[in-house]
C-alpha positions as CSV (number, residue, x, y, z in Angstrom):
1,X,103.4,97.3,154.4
2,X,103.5,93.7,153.7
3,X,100.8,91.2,153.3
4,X,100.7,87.7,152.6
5,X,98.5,87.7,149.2
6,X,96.0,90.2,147.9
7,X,93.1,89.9,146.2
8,X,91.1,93.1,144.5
9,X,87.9,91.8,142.6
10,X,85.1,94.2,141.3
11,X,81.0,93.1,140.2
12,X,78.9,93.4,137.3
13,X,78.4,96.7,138.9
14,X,80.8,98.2,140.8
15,X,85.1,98.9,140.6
16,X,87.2,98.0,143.2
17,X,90.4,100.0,143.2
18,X,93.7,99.8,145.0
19,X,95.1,103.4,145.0
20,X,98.7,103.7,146.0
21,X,98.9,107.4,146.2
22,X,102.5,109.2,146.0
23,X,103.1,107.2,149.1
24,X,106.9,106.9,148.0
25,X,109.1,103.9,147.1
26,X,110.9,103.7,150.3
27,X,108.7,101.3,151.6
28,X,106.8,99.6,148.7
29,X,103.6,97.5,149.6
30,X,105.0,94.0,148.8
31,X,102.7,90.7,148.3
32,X,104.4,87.8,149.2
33,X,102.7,84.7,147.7
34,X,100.9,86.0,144.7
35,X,98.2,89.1,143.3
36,X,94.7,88.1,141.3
37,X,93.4,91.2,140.2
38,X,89.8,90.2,138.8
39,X,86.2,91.3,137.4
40,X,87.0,94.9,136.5
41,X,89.0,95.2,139.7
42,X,92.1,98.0,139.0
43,X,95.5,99.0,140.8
44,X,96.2,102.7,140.3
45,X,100.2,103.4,141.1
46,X,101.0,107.0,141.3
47,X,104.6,107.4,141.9
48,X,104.9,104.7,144.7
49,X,106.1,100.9,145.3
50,X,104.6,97.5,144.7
51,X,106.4,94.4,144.3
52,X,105.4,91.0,144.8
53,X,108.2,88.7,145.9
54,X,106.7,85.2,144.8
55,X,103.3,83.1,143.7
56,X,100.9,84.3,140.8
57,X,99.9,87.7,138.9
58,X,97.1,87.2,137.4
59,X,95.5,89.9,136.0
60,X,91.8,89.3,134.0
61,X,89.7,91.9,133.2
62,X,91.0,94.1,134.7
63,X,93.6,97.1,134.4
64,X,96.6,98.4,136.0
65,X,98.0,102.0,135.6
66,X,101.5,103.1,136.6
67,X,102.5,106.8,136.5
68,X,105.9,106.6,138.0
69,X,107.1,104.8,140.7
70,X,108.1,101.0,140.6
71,X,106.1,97.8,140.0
72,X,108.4,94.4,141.0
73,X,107.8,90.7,140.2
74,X,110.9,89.5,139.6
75,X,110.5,86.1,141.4
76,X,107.0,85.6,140.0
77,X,105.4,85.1,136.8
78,X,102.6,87.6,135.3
79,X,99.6,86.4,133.3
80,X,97.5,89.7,131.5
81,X,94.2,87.8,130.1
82,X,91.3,90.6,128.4
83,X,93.3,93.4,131.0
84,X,95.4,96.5,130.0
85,X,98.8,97.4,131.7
86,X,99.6,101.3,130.9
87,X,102.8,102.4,131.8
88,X,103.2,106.5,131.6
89,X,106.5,106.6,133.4
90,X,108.4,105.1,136.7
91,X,110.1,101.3,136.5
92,X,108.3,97.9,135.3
93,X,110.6,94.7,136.1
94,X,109.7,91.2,135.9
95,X,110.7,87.9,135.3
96,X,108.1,86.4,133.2
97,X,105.2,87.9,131.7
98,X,102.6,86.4,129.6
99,X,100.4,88.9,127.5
100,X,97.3,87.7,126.5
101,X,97.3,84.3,128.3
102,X,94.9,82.9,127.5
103,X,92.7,85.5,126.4
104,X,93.7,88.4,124.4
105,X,95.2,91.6,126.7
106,X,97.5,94.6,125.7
107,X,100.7,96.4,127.3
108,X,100.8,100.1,126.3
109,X,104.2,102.2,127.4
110,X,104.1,105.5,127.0
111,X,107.5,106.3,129.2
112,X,109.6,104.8,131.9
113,X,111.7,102.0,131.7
114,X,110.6,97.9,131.6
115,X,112.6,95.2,131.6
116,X,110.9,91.7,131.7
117,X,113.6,88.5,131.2
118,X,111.2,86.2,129.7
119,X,107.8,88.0,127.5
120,X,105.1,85.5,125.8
121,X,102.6,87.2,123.7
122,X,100.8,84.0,122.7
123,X,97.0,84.3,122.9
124,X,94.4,81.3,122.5
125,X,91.9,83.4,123.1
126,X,90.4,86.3,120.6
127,X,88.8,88.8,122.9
128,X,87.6,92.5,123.5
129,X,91.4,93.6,123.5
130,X,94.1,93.9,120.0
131,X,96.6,91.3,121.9
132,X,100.3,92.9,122.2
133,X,102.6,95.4,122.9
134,X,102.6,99.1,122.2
135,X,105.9,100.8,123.1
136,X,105.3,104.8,122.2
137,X,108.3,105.6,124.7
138,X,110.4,105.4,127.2
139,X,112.5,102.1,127.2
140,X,112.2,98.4,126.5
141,X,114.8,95.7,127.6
142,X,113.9,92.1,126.7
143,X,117.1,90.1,127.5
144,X,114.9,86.6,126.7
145,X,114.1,88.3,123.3
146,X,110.4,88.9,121.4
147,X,108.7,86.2,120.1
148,X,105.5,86.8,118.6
149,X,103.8,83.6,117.8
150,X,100.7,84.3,116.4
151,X,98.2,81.6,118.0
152,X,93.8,81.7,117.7
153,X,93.8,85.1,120.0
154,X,96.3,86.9,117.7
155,X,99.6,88.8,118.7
156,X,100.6,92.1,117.3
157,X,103.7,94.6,118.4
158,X,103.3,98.9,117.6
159,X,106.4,100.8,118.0
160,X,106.2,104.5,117.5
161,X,109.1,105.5,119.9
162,X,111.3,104.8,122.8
163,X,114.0,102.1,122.5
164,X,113.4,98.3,122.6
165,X,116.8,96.2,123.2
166,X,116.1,92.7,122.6
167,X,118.0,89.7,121.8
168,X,116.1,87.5,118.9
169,X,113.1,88.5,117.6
170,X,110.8,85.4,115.7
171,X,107.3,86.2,114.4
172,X,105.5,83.4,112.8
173,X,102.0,82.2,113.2
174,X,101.1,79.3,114.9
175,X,99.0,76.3,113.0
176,X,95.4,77.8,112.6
177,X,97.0,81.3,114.2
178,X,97.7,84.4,113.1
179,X,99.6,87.2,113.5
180,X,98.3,90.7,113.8
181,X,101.0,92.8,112.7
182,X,104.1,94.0,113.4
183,X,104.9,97.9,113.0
184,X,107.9,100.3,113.6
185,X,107.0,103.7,112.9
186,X,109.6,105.2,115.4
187,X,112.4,104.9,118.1
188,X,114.9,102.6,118.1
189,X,114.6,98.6,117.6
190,X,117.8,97.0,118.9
191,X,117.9,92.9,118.5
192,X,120.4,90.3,117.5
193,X,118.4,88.8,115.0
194,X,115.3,88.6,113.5
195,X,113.1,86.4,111.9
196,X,109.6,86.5,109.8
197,X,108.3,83.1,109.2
198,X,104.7,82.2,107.3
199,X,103.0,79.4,108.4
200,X,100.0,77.4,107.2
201,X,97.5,79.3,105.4
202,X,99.1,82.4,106.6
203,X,100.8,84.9,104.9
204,X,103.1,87.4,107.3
205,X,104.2,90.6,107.0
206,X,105.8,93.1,108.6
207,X,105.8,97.4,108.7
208,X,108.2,99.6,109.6
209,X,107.6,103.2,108.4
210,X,109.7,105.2,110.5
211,X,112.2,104.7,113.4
212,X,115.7,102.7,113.6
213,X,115.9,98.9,113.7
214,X,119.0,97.3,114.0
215,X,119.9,94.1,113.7
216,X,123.1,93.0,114.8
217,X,123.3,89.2,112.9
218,X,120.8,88.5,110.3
219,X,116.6,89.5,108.8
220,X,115.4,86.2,107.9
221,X,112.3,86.3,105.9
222,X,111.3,82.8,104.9
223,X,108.2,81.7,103.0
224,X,106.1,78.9,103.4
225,X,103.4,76.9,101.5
226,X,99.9,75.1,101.7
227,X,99.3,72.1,99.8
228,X,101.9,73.8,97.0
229,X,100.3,77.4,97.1
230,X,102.6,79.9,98.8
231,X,102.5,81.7,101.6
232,X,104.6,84.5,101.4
233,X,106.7,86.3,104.6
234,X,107.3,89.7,103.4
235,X,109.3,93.0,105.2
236,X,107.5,96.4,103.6
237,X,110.0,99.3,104.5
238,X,108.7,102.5,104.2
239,X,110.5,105.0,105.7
240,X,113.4,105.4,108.7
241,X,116.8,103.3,108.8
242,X,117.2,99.5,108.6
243,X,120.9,97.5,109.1
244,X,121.8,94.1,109.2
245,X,124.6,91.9,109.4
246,X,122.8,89.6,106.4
247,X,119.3,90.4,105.1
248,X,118.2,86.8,103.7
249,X,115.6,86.0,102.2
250,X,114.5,82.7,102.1
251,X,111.8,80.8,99.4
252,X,112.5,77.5,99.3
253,X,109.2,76.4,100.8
254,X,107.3,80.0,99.9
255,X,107.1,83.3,98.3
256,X,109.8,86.0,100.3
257,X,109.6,89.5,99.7
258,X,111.2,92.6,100.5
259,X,110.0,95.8,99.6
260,X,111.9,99.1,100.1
261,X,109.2,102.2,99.0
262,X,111.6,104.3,101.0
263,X,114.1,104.9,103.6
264,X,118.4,103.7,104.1
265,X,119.5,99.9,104.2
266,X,122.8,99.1,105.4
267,X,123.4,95.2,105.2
268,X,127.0,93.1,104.6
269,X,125.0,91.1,102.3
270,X,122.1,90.5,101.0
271,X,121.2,87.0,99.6
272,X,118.0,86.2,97.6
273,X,117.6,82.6,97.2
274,X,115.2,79.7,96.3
275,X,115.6,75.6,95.3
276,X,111.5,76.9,93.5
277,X,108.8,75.0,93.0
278,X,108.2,75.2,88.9
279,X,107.1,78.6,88.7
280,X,106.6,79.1,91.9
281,X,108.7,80.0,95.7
282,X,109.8,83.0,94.5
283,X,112.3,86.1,96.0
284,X,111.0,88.9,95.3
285,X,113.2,92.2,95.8
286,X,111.8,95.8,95.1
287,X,113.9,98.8,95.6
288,X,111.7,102.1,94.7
289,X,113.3,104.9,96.5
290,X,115.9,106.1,99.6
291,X,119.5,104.0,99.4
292,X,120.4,100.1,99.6
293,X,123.9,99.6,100.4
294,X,125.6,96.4,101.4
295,X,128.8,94.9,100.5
296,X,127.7,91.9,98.4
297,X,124.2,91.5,96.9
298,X,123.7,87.7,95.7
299,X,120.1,86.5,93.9
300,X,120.1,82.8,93.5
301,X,116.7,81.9,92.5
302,X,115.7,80.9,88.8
303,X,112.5,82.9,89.0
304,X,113.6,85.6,91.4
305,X,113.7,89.5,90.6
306,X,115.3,92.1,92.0
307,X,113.2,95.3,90.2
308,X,114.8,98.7,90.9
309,X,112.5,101.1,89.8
310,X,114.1,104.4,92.2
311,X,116.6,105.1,94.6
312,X,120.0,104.2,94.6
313,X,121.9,100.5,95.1
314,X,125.2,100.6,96.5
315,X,127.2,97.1,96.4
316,X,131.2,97.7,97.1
317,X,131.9,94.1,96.2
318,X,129.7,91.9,93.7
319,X,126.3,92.1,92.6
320,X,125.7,88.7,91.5
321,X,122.2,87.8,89.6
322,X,121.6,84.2,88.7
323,X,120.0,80.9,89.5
324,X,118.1,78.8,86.8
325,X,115.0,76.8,86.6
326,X,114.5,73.6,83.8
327,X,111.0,72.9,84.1
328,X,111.6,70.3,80.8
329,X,110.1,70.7,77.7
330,X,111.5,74.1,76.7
331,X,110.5,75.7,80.0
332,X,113.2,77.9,81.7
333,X,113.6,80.2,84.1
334,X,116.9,82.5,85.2
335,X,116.9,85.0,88.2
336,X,116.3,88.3,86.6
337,X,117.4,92.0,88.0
338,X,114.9,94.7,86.3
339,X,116.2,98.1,85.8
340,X,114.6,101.2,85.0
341,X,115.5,103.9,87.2
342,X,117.6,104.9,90.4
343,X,120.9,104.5,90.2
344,X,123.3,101.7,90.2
345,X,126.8,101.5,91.7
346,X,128.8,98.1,91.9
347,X,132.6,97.7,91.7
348,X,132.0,94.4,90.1
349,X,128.9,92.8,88.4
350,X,128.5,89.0,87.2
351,X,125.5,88.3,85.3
352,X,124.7,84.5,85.0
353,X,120.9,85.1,84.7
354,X,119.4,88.3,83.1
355,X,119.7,91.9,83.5
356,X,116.9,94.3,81.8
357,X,118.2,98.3,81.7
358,X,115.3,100.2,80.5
359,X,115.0,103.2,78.9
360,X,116.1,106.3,81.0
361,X,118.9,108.9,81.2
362,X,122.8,108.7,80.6
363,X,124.9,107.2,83.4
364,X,122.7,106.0,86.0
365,X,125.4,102.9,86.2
366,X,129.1,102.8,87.6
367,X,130.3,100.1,88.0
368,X,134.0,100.6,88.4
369,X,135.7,96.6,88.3
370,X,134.7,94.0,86.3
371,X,131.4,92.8,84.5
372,X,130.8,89.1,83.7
373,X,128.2,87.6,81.7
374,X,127.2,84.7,80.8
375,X,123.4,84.2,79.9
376,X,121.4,87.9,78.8
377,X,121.6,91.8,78.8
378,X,119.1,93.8,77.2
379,X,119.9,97.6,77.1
380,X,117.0,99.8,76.3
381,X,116.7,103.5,74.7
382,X,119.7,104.4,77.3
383,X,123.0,105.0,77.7
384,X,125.3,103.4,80.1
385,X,129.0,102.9,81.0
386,X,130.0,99.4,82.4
387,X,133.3,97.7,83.5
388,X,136.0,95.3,82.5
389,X,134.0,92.9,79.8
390,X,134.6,89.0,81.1
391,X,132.7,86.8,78.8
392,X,132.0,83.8,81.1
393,X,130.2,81.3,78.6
394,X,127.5,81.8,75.7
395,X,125.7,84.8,75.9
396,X,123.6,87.8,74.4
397,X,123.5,91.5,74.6
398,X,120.1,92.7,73.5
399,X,119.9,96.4,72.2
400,X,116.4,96.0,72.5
401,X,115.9,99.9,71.9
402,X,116.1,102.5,68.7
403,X,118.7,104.2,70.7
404,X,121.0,101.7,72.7
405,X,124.6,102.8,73.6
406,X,126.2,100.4,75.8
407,X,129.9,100.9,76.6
408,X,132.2,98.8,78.6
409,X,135.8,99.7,79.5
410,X,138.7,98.4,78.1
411,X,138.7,94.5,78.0
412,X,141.8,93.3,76.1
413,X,143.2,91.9,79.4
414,X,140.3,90.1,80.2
415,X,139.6,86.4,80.2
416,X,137.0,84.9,77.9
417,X,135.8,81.6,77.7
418,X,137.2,79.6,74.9
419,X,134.8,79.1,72.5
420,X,131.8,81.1,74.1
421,X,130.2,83.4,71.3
422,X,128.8,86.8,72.8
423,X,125.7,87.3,70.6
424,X,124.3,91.0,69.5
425,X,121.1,91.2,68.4
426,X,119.0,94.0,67.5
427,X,121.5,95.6,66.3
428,X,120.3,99.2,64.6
429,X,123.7,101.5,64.5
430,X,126.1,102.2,61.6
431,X,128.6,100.0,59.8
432,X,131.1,103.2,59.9
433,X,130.1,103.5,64.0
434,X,128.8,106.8,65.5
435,X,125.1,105.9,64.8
436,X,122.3,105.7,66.8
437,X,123.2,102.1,68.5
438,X,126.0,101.4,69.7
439,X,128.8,98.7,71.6
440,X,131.7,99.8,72.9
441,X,134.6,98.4,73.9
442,X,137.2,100.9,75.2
443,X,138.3,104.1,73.2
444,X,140.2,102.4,70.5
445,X,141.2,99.8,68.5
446,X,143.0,97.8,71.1
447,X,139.7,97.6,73.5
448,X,139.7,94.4,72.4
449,X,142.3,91.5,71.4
450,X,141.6,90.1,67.8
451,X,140.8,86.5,69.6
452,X,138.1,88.2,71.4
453,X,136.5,90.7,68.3
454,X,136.3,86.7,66.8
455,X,134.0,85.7,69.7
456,X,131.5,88.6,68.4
457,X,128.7,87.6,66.9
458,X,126.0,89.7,65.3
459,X,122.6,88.3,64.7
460,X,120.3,90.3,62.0
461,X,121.5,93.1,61.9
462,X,119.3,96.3,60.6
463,X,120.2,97.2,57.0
464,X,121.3,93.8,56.1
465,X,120.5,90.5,54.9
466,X,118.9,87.9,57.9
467,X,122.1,86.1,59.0
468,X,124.7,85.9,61.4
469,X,128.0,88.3,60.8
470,X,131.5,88.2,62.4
471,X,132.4,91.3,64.2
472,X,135.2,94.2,63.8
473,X,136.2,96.5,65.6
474,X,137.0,100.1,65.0
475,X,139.3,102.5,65.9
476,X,136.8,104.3,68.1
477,X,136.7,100.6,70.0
478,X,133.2,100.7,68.7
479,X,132.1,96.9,67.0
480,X,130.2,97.1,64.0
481,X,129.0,93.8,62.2
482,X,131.1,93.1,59.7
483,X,130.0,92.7,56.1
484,X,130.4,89.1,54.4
485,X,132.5,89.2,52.5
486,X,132.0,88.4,48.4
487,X,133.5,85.3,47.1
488,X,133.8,85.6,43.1
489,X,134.7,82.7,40.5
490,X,136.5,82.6,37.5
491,X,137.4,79.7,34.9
492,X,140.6,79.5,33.7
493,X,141.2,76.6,31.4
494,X,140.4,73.5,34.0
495,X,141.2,75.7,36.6
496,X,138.5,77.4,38.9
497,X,140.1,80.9,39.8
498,X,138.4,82.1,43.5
499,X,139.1,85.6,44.3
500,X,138.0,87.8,47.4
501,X,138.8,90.7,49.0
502,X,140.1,91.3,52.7
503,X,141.8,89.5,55.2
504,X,140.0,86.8,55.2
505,X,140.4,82.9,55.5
506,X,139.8,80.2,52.9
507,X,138.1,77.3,54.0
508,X,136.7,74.2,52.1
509,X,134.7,71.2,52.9
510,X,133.8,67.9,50.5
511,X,130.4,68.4,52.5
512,X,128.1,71.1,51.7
513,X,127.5,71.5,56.1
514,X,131.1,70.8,56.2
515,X,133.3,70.3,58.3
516,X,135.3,73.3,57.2
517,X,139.2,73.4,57.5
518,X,141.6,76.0,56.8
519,X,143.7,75.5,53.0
520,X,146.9,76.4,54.0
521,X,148.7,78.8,52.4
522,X,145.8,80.0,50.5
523,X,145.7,83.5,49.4
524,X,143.7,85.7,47.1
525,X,143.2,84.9,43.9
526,X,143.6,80.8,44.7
527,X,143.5,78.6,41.8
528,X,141.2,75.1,42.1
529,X,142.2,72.3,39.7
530,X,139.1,70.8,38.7
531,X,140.7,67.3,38.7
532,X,140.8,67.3,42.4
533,X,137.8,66.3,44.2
534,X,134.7,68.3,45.2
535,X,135.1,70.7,47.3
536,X,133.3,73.2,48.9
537,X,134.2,76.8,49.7
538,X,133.9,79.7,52.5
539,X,135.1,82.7,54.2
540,X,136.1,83.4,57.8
541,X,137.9,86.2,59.5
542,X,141.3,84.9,61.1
């Protein structure tokens, strides 16, 4: 049967329905120029044809309900305003449908297959109906992708099963919009990218607590901020299986976060980064529980954290933690990666910012290649095994515990900045090693060359006088501070006799703050004539 156009329009109080009943698909009824379907008017399709071949679908107050069969519009475009499309099985294809336009309306598909080339879910309109899709089976094919672009009326998207194939996915509000949420809690999300953008005054975020969402390219998650106060975009995973190409997230102009409570992430590489605002435009990474894996794991944001409190993190390159912020007058910030449980495995690790390990259980680290550092590590009551030591500029381990043991592999082959000092402080072990705290470099002597034991200081150690000490190290590879050593004088007619013990340097200045230089040749006991000039004396390993 084919008419020209069709028009089904209910009253205040009556329905007017259009019943296709299991009449086939053979021999659909087609519309040629265009369906309104109006004032509580429905179509009920059970199991047979419809297609409308060109014009107008527009749909408003209404509802349409396909259990199987096929519904057709490719050569038409489909406007849902306060109206409800449920699919329960059979074929949906279309070339352009607009959900919601321009008052909210909803798409529920519980089976079957749709495919629509172009879907707009923009609403200007807030009314009786949650604006969106739901997808709880069957499957979804989106070739134009899913944008969800949250205008007045709202936009949301529900997944709890079925498969959705898209191409991009971009969900960002609108100015004076928002979005309504987006949640996976099952099925399989298939797109080629995807990307969570706040907008003004509006915070986003996005849900997925069960299900499979893939993402062939890259997760964008880019902040944004109002009159300098952020707005955060933020991707809360919960449970099920997320992979990416590159999971970025982005806070130059806003707050991005991404929260793992749960579930598996597979990504190439993840990148945490942000120019900041002072304090502010932060990443914000949190791993609690289930795995993070990806090849390379970069945070480049002076006041950006990644804070692993559970689960395990898997990087088979470089985990890289850095980025700094000088606010001026003292103020400054470095990227910091907080560690207190979970488990950690990186083949190599560079530390330009700081790394906090907090108290736990032996061994929760392997980390196989190489570790650089070159601004702060502080080791609580634990005990952990690192790699290849690479001291990269000045820097500090912290044994900020009563029982730190920190161990790194052996380093002798290592590069070290010249003239970089590695600083320990909080130092609480024993001068003979094998106490409580401890720093180890390899399993011996040779763990580390005696250029690099020279680039060792110890500040304040426990059981000592306040003061900087050199370093030794013994034949365990464990370094100990290493005691100053006594200078002791002697007069010998107008000769000063100086005496000391070790294998120490002699040094002397005409200025108490020196410069000091080496006196060549000068061994223990070394006799000072006190016709030469003043001259002042001091100790230092070779």
């Amino acid at each position: 049967m084919t008419v020209s156009n069709l028009l089904i329009r209910g009253a205040w109080d009556t329905e007017n329905v259009l019943l296709l009943n299991y009449f086939g698909t053979d021999v659909p009824l087609t519309v040629l120029n265009g369906l309104t379907l109006q004032d509580d008017g429905r179509i009920v399709n059970f199991d047979s044809g419809l297609r409308v071949q060109g014009g107008t679908i527009t749909v408003t107050n209404s509802q349409m309900i396909q259990d199987g069969g096929y519904f057709s519009a490719t050569n038409s475009q489909m406007n849902l305003a306060n109206s409800v499309y449920n699919l329960t099985n059979g074929v949906f294809e279309a070339s352009s449908v607009a959900i919601g336009y321009p008052v909210s309306a909803r798409f529920n598909q519980y089976g079957g297959s749709v495919a629509i080339a172009s879907l707009s879910m923009a609403s200007f309109g807030a009314g009786s109906i949650y604006n969106g899709y739901s997808l709880y089976g069957g499957t979804l094919a989106l070739p134009g992708g899913m944008n969800l672009v949250g205008e007045s009326g709202g936009v949301s998207y529900l997944q709890t099963g079925g498969t959705n194939r898209t191409t991009q996915v971009t969900i960002e509000p609108d100015y004076g919009g928002y979005v309504g949420g987006f949640t996976l809690n099952g099925g399989l999300l298939a797109d080629s990218g995807f990307q969570l953008m706040a907008g003004y005054e509006t915070p986003i975020s996005v849900e997925q607590n069960g299900g499979s969402h893939v993402i062939t390219n890259k997760l964008v998650i880019l902040g944004y901020a109002t009159h300098a106060i952020a707005d955060p975009a933020a991707y809360y995973l919960n449970g099920g299986a997320l992979s990416a190409g590159v999971i970025e997230l982005d806070a130059n102009n806003g707050d991005s976060i991404f929260v793992q409570s749960n579930a598996t992430t597979t990504a190439g590489t993840v990148y945490a980064h942000s120019q900041g605002y002072y304090s502010s435009f932060n990443t914000y990474v949190t791993l609690a529980s289930g795995s993070l894996s990806c090849s390379n794991f970069t945070l480049a944001d002076g006041h950006g954290s990644l804070n692993q409190s559970g689960g395990a993190l898997a990087v088979s390159h470089l985990l890289d933690v850095g980025g700094f912020r000088d606010l001026g007058s003292g103020y400054t910030y470095y990227g910091t990666y907080t560690f207190t449980g979970g488990s950690l495995t990186a083949s190599n690790i560079n530390i330009s910012g700081n790394w906090l390990i907090g108290d736990g259980s032996a061994n929760r680290i392997s980390n196989p290649g190489s570790f650089t550092l070159s601004h702060f590590l502080v080791i609580s009551n634990a005990v952990e095994q690192l790699g290849h030591f690479i001291l990269a500029s000045n820097a500090t381990i912290n044994l900020a515990g009563s029982a730190s043991r920190l161990s790194f592999a052996n380093s002798s082959g290592q590069p070290w900045a010249g003239g970089a000092t590695l600083v320990v402080a909080n130092w609480n072990g024993n001068l003979s090693g094998g106490g409580a705290e401890q720093l180890k470099f390899g399993s011996n002597q040779s763990g580390l060359t005696p250029a690099q034991v020279a680039q060792i200081q110890f500040s304040n150690p426990a059981g000592m006088p306040a003061g900087t000490y050199p370093a030794i190290i013994l034949a365990t590879g464990e370094v100990v501070p290493n005691q100053r050593p006594a200078l002791s004088m002697t007069r010998s007619s107008n000769n000063m006799v100086i005496s000391w013990s070790g294998n120490y340097q002699l040094l002397s200045s005409t200025n108490v703050a020196g410069p000091y230089t080496v006196v060549n040749g000068a061994t223990s006991p070394y006799t000072n004539s006190f016709s030469e000039p003043q001259r002042f004396f001091e100790l230092r390993s070779p």
